[in-house]
C-alpha positions as CSV (number, residue, x, y, z in Angstrom):
1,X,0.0,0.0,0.0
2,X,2.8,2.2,0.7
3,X,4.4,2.1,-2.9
4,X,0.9,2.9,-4.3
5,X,0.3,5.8,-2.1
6,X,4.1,6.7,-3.4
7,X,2.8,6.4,-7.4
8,X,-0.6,8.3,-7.0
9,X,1.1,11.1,-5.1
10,X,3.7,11.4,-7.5
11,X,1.2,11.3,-10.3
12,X,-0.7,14.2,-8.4
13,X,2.8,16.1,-8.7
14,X,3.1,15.2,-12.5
15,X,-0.4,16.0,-13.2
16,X,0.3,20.0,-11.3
17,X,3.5,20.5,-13.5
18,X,6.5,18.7,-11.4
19,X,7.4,16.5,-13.7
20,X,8.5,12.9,-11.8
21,X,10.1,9.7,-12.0
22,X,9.6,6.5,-10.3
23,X,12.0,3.4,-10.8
24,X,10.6,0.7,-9.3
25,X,12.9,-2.3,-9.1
26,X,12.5,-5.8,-8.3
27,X,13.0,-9.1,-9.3
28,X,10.8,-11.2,-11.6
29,X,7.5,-12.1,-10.4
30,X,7.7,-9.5,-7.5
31,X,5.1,-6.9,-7.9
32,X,6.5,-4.6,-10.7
33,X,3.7,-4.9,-13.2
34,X,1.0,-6.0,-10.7
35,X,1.9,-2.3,-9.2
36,X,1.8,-0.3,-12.1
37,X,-1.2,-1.5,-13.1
38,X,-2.8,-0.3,-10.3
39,X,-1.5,3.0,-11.0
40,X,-3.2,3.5,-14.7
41,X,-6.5,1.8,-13.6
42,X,-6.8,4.3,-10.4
43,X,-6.2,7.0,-13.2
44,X,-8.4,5.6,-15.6
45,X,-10.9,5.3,-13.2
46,X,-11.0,9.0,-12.6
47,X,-12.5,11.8,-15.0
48,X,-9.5,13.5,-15.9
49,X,-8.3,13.2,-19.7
50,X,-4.8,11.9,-20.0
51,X,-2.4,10.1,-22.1
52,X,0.2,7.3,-21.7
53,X,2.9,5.5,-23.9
54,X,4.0,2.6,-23.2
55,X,7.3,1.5,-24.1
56,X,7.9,-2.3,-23.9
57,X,11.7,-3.6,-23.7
58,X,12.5,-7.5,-24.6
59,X,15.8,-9.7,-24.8
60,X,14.4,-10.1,-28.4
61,X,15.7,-6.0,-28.7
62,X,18.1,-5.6,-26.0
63,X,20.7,-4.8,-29.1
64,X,18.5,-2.9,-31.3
65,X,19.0,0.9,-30.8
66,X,15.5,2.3,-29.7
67,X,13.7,-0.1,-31.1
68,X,11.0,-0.5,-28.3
69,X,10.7,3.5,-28.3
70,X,10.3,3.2,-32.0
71,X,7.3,0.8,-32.2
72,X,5.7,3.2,-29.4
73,X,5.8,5.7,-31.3
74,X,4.3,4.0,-34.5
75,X,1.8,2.8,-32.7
76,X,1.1,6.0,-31.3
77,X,0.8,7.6,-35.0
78,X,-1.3,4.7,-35.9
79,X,1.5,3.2,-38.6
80,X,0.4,-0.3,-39.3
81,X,3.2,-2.9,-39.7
82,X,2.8,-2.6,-43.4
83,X,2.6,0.7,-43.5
84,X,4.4,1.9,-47.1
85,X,7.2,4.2,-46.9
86,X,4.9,7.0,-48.4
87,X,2.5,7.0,-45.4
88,X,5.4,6.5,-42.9
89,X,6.9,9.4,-44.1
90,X,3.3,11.6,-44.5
91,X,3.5,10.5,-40.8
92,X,7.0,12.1,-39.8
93,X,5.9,15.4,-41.6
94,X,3.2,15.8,-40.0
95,X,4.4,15.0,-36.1
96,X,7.7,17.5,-37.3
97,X,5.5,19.7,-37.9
98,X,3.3,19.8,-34.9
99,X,6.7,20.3,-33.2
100,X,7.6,23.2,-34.6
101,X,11.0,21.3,-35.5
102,X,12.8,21.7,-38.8
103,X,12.0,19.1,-41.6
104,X,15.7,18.6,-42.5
105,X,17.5,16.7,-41.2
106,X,14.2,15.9,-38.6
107,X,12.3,13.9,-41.5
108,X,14.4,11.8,-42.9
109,X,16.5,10.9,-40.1
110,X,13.0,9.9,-38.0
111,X,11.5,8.3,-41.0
112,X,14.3,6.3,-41.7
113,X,14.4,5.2,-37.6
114,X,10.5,4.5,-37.9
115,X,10.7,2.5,-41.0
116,X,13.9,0.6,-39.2
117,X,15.9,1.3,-42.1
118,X,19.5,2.7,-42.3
119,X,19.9,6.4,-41.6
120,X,21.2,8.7,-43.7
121,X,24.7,9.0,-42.9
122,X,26.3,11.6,-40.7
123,X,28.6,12.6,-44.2
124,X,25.7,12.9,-46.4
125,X,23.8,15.4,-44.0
126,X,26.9,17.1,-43.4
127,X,27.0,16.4,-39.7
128,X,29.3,14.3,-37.5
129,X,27.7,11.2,-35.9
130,X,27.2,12.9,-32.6
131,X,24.8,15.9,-34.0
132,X,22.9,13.2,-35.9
133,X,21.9,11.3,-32.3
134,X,21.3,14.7,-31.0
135,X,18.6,15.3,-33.8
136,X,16.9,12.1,-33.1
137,X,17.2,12.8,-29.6
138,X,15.8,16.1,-29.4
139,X,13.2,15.1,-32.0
140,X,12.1,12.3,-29.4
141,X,12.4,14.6,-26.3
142,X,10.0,17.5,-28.4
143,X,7.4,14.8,-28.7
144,X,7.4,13.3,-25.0
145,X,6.7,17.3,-24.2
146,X,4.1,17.3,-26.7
147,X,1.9,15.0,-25.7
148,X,2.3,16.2,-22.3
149,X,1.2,19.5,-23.4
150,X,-1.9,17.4,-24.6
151,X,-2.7,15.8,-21.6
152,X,-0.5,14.9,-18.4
153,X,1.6,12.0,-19.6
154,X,2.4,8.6,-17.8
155,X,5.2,7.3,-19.7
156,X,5.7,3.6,-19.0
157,X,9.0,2.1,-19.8
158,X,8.9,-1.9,-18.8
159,X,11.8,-4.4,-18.0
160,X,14.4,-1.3,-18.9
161,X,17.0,-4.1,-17.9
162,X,16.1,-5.1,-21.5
163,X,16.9,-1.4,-23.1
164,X,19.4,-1.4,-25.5
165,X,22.5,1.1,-24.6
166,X,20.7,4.1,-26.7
167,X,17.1,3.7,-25.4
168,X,19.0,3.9,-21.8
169,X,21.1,7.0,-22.8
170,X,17.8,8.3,-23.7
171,X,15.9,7.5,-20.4
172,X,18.9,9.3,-18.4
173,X,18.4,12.3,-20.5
174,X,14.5,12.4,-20.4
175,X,14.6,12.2,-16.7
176,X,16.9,14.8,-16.3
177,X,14.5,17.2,-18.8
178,X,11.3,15.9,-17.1
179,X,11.0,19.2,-14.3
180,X,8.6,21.6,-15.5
181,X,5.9,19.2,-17.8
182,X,3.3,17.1,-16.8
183,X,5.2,13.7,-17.3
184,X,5.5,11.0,-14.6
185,X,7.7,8.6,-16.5
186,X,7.7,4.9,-14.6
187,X,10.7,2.3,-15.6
188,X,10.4,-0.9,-14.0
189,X,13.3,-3.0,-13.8
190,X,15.2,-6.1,-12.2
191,X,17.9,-4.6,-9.1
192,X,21.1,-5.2,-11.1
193,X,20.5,-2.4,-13.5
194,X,20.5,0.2,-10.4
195,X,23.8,2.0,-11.0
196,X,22.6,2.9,-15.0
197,X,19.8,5.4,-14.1
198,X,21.7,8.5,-12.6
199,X,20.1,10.2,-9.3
200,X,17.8,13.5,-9.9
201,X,16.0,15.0,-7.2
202,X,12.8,14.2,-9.2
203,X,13.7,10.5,-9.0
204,X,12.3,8.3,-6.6
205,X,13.1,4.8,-6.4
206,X,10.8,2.2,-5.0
207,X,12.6,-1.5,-4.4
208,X,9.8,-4.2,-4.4
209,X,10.8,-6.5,-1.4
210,X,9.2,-10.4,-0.6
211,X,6.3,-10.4,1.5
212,X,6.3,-11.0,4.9
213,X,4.6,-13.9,6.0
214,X,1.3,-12.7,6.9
215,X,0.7,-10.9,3.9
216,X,1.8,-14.1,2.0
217,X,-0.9,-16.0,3.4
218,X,-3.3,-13.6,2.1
219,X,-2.3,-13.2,-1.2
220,X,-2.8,-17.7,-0.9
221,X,-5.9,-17.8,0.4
222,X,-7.3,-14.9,-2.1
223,X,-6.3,-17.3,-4.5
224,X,-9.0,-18.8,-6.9
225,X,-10.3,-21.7,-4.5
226,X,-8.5,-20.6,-1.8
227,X,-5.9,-23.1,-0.5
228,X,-7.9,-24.5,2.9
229,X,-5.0,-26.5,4.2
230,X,-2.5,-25.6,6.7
231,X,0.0,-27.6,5.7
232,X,-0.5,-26.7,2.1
233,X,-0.1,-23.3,3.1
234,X,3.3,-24.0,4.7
235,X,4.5,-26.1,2.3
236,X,3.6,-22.8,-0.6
237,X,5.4,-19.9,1.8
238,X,7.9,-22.8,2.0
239,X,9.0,-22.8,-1.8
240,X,7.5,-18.7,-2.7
241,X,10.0,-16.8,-0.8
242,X,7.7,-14.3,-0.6
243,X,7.3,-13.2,-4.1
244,X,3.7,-12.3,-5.1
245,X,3.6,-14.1,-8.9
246,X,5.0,-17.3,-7.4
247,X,2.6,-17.3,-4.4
248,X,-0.3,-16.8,-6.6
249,X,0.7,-19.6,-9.3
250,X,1.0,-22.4,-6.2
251,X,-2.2,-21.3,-4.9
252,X,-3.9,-21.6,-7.6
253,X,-1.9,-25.0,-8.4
254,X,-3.5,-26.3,-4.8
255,X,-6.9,-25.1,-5.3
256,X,-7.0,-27.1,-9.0
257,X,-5.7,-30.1,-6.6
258,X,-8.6,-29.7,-3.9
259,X,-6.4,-27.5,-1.8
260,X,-7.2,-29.5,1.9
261,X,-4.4,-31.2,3.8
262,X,-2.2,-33.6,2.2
263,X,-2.5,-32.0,-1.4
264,X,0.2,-33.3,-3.4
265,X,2.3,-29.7,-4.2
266,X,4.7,-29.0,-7.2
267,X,8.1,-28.8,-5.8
268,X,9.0,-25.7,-8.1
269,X,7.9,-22.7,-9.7
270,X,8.8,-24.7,-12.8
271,X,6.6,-27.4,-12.2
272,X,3.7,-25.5,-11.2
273,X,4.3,-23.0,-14.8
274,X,4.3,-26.4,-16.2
275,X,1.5,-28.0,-14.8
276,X,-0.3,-24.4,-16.0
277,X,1.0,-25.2,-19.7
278,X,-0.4,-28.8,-19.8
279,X,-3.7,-27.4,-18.3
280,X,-4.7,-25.6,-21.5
281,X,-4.3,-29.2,-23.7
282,X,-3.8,-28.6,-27.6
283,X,-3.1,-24.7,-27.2
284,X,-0.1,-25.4,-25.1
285,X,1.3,-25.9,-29.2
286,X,0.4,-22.2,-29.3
287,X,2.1,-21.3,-26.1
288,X,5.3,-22.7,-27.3
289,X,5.3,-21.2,-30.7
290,X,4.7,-17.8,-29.3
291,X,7.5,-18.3,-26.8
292,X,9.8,-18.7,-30.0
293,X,7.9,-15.7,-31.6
294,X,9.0,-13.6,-28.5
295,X,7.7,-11.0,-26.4
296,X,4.6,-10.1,-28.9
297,X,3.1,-12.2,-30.8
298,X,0.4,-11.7,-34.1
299,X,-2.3,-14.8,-35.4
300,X,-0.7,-13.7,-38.5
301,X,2.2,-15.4,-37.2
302,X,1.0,-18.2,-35.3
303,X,-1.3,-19.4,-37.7
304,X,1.1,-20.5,-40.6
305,X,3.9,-21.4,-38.0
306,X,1.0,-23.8,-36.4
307,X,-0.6,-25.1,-39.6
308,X,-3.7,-24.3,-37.9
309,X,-6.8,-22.1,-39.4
310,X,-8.3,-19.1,-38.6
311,X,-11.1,-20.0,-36.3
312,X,-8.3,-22.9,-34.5
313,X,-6.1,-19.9,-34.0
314,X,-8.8,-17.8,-32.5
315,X,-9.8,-20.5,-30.1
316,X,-6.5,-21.2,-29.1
317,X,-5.6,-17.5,-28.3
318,X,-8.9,-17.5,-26.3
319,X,-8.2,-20.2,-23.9
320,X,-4.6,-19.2,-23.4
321,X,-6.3,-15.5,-22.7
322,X,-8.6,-17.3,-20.1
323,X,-5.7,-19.2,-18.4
324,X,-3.9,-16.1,-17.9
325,X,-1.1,-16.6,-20.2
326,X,-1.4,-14.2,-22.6
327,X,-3.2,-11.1,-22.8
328,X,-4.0,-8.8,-25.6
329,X,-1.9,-5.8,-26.7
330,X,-3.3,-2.9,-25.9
331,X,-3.2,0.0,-28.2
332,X,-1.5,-2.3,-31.3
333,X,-2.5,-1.4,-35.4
334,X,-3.5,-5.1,-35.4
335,X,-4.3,-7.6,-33.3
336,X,-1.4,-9.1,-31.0
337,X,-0.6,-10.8,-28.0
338,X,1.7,-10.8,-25.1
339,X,2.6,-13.3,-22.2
340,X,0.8,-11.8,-19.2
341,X,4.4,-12.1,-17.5
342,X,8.1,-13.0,-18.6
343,X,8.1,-15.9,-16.4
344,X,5.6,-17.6,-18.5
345,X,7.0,-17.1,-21.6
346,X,10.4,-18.8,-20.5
347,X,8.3,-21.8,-18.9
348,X,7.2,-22.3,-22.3
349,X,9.7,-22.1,-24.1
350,X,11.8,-24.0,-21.4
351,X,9.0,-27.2,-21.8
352,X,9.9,-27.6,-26.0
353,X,12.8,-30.1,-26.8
354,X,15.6,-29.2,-28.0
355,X,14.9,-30.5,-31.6
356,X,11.6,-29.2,-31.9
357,X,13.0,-25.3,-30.7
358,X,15.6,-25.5,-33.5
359,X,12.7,-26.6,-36.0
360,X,10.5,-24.1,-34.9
361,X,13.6,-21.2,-34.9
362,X,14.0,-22.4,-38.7
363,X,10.4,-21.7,-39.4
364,X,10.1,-18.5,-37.7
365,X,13.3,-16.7,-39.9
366,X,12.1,-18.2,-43.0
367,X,8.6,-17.1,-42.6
368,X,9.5,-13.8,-41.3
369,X,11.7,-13.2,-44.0
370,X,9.6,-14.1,-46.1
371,X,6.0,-12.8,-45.3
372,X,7.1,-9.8,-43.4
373,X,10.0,-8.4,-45.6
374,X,9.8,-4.9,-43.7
375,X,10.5,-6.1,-40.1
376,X,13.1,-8.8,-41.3
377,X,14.7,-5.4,-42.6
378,X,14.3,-3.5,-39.6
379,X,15.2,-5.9,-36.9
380,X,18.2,-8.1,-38.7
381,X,19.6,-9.1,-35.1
382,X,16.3,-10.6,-34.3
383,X,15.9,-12.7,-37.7
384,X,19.8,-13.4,-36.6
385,X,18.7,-14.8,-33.4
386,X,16.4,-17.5,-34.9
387,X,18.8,-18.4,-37.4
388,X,21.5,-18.9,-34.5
389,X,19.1,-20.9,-32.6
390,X,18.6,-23.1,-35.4
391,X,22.1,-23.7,-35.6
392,X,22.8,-22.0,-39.0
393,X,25.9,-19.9,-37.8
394,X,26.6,-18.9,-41.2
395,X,23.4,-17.2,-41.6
396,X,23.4,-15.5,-38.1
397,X,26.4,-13.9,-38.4
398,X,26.4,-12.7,-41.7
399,X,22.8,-10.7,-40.3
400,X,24.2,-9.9,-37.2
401,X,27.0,-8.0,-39.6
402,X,23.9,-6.2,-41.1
403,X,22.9,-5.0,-38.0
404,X,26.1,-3.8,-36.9
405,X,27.0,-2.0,-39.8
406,X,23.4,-0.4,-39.3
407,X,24.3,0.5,-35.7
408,X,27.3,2.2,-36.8
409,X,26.0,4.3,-39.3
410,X,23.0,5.3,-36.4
411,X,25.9,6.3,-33.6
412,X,24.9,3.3,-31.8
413,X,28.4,1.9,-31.3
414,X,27.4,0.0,-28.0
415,X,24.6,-2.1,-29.6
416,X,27.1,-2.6,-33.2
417,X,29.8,-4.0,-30.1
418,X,26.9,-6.4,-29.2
419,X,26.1,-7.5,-32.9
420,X,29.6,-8.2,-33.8
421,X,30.2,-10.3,-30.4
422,X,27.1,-12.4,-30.7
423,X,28.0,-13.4,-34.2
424,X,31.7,-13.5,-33.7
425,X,30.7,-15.8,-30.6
426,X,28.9,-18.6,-33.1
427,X,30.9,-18.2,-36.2
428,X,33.6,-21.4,-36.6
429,X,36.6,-18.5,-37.8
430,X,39.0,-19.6,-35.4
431,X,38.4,-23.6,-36.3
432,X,41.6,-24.8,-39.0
433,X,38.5,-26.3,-40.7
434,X,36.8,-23.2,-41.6
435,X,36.4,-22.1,-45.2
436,X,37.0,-18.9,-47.0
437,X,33.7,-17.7,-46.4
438,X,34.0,-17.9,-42.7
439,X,37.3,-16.5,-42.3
440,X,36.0,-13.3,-44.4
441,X,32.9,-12.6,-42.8
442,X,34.9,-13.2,-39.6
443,X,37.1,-10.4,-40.7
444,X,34.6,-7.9,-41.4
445,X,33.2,-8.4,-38.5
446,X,36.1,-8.1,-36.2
447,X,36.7,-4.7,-38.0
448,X,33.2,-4.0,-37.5
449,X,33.9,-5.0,-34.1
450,X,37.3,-2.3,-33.9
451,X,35.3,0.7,-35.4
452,X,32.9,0.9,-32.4
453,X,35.5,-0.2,-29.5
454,X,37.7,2.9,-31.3
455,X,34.2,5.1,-30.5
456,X,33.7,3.5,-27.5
457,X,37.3,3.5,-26.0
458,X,39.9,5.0,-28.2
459,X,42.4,3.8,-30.5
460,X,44.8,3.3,-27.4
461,X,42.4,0.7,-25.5
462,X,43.7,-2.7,-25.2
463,X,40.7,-4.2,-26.4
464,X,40.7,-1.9,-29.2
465,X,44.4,-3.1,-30.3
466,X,42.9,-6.1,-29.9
467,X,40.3,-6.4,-32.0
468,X,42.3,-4.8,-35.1
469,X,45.1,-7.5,-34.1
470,X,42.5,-10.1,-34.4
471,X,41.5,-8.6,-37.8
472,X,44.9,-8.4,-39.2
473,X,46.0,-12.0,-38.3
474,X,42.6,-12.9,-40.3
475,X,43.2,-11.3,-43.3
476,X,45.9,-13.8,-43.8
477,X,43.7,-16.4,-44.8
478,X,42.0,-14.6,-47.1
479,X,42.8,-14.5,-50.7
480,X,39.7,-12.9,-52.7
481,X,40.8,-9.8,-54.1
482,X,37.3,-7.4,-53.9
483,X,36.2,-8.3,-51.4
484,X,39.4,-8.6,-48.6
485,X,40.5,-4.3,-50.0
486,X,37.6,-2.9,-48.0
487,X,39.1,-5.1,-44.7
488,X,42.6,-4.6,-45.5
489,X,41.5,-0.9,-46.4
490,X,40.2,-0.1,-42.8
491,X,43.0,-2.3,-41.0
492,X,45.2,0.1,-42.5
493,X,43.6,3.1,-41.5
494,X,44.0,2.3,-37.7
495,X,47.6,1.6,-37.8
496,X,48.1,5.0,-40.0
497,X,46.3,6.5,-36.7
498,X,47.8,4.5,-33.8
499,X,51.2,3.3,-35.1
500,X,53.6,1.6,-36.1
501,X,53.9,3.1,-39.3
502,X,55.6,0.4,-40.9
503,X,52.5,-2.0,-40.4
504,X,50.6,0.8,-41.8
505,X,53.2,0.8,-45.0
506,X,53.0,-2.9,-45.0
507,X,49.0,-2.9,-45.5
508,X,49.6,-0.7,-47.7
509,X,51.6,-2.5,-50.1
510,X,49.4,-4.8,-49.7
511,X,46.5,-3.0,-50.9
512,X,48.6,-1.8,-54.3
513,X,48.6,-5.3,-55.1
514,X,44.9,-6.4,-54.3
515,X,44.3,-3.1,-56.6
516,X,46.6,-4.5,-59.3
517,X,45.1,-7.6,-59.6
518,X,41.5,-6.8,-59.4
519,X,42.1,-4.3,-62.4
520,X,39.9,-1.7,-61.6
521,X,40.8,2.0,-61.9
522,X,39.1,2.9,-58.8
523,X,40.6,0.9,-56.4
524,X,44.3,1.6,-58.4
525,X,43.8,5.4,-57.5
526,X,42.7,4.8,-54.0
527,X,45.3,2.2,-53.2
528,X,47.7,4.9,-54.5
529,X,46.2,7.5,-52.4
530,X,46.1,5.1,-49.2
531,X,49.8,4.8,-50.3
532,X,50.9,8.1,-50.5
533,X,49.5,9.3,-47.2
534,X,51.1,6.8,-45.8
535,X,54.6,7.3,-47.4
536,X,54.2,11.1,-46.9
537,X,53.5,10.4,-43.3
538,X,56.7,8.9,-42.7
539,X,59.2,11.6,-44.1
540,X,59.4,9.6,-47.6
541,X,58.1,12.9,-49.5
542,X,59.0,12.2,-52.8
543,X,57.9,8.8,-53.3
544,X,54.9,9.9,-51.7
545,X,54.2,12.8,-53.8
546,X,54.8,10.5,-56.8
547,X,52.1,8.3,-55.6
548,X,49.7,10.8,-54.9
549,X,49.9,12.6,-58.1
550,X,49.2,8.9,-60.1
């Protein structure tokens, strides 16, 4: 009662103009969600107008720069999945607009983030990386003030443990702008991420703690049935710890089982999440396919993955709605579903064998690839993900590579170091087996990988030596002319930048000769360029002149 009191009275202080927020951190199954909610329904409940976003974080996006932030805001401008690029844009005007922001570079920098394309590039707008991430950033802060200008806003991030690096840069900043509009902004998260959040004087952080006994025996017996036995009681606070979800789930395991003494208990939460999945007979199928899917889930999904129909579909979704494991997005352009709690989700997916997972991870890239073209295009790190859990490493990586390269070009050198490291971690590069293929895409990642740690950490890091190290013993290996110039190409560039020169000079002759036999004018004159820099660099003036003026 105390932490609701603590939300409504901050709420009152959004609502007058004291823009708040809450952190409320616990761990999973505690009270995070269950608390919330109470929150919105109290306000809903009450005749003032108001607004809300709710931003939903997943391991599914934990490396994809804003991407829960960006599918609230679509949803909030009413852009369908398949909306065309003409409306997305139409879209992107129009909110610009309302801002009072500039359309260039506000337009196509947002529409590109909003259609989960690549942005245009810092070079091409004639900006450095940093002012393109302000623009965004700014452009998202003008619309969080907006639509508290429209109504006092209750901005809802969930599971922020999940945020990608950018999304959490951009919580730190909105908090710190929040004094003076009508926001409370609300992040729930698990207690490890405490340290990422910063301290403002407008911050209050609430840390969910397991019930005492007492008030575990009431949330038991306000369970449907109501567990009657003593000793059933005992044995629940025995294995619940005090958290809420887990009390709940036992309790309602012992009233299904009669609930008097002697009731034959689950001996974990595990077993009881199981027992809930085998409850709900053919649609448990469903369960486990939308555990693959992720976080949300579509029947436009299920149904093909399933081989099921329409009307099948629709009754399965009902009953796993009336068992309380899923529960309909609010707010979504079409019709989707969630797992009412994380916990449920990874009890499905932790009941499908092995082989069927992998099948089922197969299924999901190719049909996602295939039938929805646009998000395969915005989220490559998630079709990457499937691929890699269907054991097609090849695949993975060369996606995850996508996505970095995409991260790069956004700013968003923390998520491209997570890109590179998860497919770098199942590629086979290092294996004296591995093929020319893999020992390429290896080395364009591991200078993918050296780009952001030189962002991140400077060209004098260790890890940053390390990395271009990595990519130069690869390169060894690697005898296709085109495409090993643009590797060899950036490998020299860091050494012209950190030393020794006569690596630098090295790569460089090296690149002369990959230009030489590939044949083509435009590499000749770059390699000759490269060259003479490089030359020029070291005091060997006239042979670097000569160079440069070929």
């Amino acid at each position: 009662e105390a932490e609701r009191a603590a939300l409504a009275a901050r709420w009152q202080r959004a609502v007058s103009g004291e823009g708040q927020a809450v952190c409320v951190a616990g761990e999973a199954g505690i009270g995070k969600s269950r608390l919330v909610l109470a929150l919105r329904e109290g306000i809903a409940a009450g005749e003032a107008a108001h607004e809300e976003l709710v931003v939903a974080c997943a391991p599914q996006t934990a490396t994809s720069a804003l991407r829960p932030l960006v599918l609230a805001l679509r949803r909030t401008l009413g852009l369908a999945d398949a909306a065309r690029t003409e409306e997305v844009t139409a879209a992107v005007v129009s909110m610009v607009d309302q801002l009072r922001l500039p359309r260039h570079p506000a337009v196509p920098l947002l529409a590109a983030l909003l259609e989960g394309g690549d942005l245009p590039s810092a070079a091409a707008l004639d900006m450095t990386p940093e002012a393109v991430r302000r623009v965004v950033f700014d452009a998202l802060l003008a619309f969080v003030a907006h639509k508290a200008e429209q109504g006092p806003l209750l901005l809802l991030i969930e599971d922020l443990h999940w945020a990608d690096p950018s999304l959490l840069a951009f919580a730190r900043l909105l908090i710190e702008q929040l004094r003076g509009q009508r926001v409370l902004l609300i992040a729930t998260h698990r207690p490890e991420l405490e340290a990422e959040i910063g301290d403002q004087p407008h911050l209050l952080r609430l840390a969910l703690r397991p019930l005492p006994a007492e008030q575990a025996r009431q949330v038991i017996s306000s369970g449907a049935g109501a567990a009657r036995g003593e000793e059933t009681v005992r044995a629940i606070l025995a294995r619940c710890d005090g958290v809420p979800r887990f009390l709940e789930e036992f309790a309602r395991a012992a009233a299904e089982r009669g609930g008097a003494a002697g009731t034959e208990m689950p001996d974990t939460v595990a077993d009881v999440l199981e027992s809930r999945l085998d409850a709900v007979g053919e649609a448990k199928t469903t369960a486990q396919i939308a555990a693959v899917l992720g976080r949300e889930v579509t029947p436009a999904l299920l149904e093909p993955l399933s081989g099921l129909g329409a009307a099948a579909m629709a009754q399965h979704l009902e009953t796993l709605v009336g068992a309380g494991l899923l529960v309909p997005t609010p707010g979504a352009a079409e019709q989707a579903y969630a797992f009412r709690h994380a916990v449920l989700r990874e009890a499905a997916y932790a009941s499908l064998r092995r082989d069927r997972r992998r099948i089922l991870h197969r299924a999901t890239a190719e049909l996602i690839t295939r039938a929805n073209p646009d998000l395969a295009r915005a989220e490559p790190e998630t079709i990457a993900l499937h691929w890699a859990e269907a054991g097609e490493a090849l695949r993975a990586a060369a996606l995850w590579r996508v996505a970095a390269a995409r991260a790069l070009g956004a700013s968003a050198n923390a998520e491209a170091e997570r890109h590179v490291r998860a497919a770098l971690a199942v590629l086979p590069a290092g294996r004296d087996d591995a093929g020319e293929e893999t020992r390429l895409l290896a080395l364009q990642l591991t200078l993918q990988l050296g780009s952001a740690l030189t962002a991140l950490r400077g060209y004098a890091a260790p890890e940053t030596f390390s990395a271009f190290e990595g990519a130069r013993h690869l390169a060894e290996g690697v005898t296709d002319a085109a495409a090993l110039y643009p590797a060899i190409s950036g490998l020299k560039a860091f050494y012209m930048v950190r030393g020794p020169l006569g690596e630098a000079r090295r790569l460089g002759e090296r690149l002369l000769s990959l230009a030489e036999r590939a044949g083509e004018p435009a590499l000749l004159r770059d390699a000759r360029r490269r060259m003479g820099w490089c030359l020029t660099s070291k005091g060997e003036l006239a042979e670097g002149e000569a160079l440069l003026r070929r």
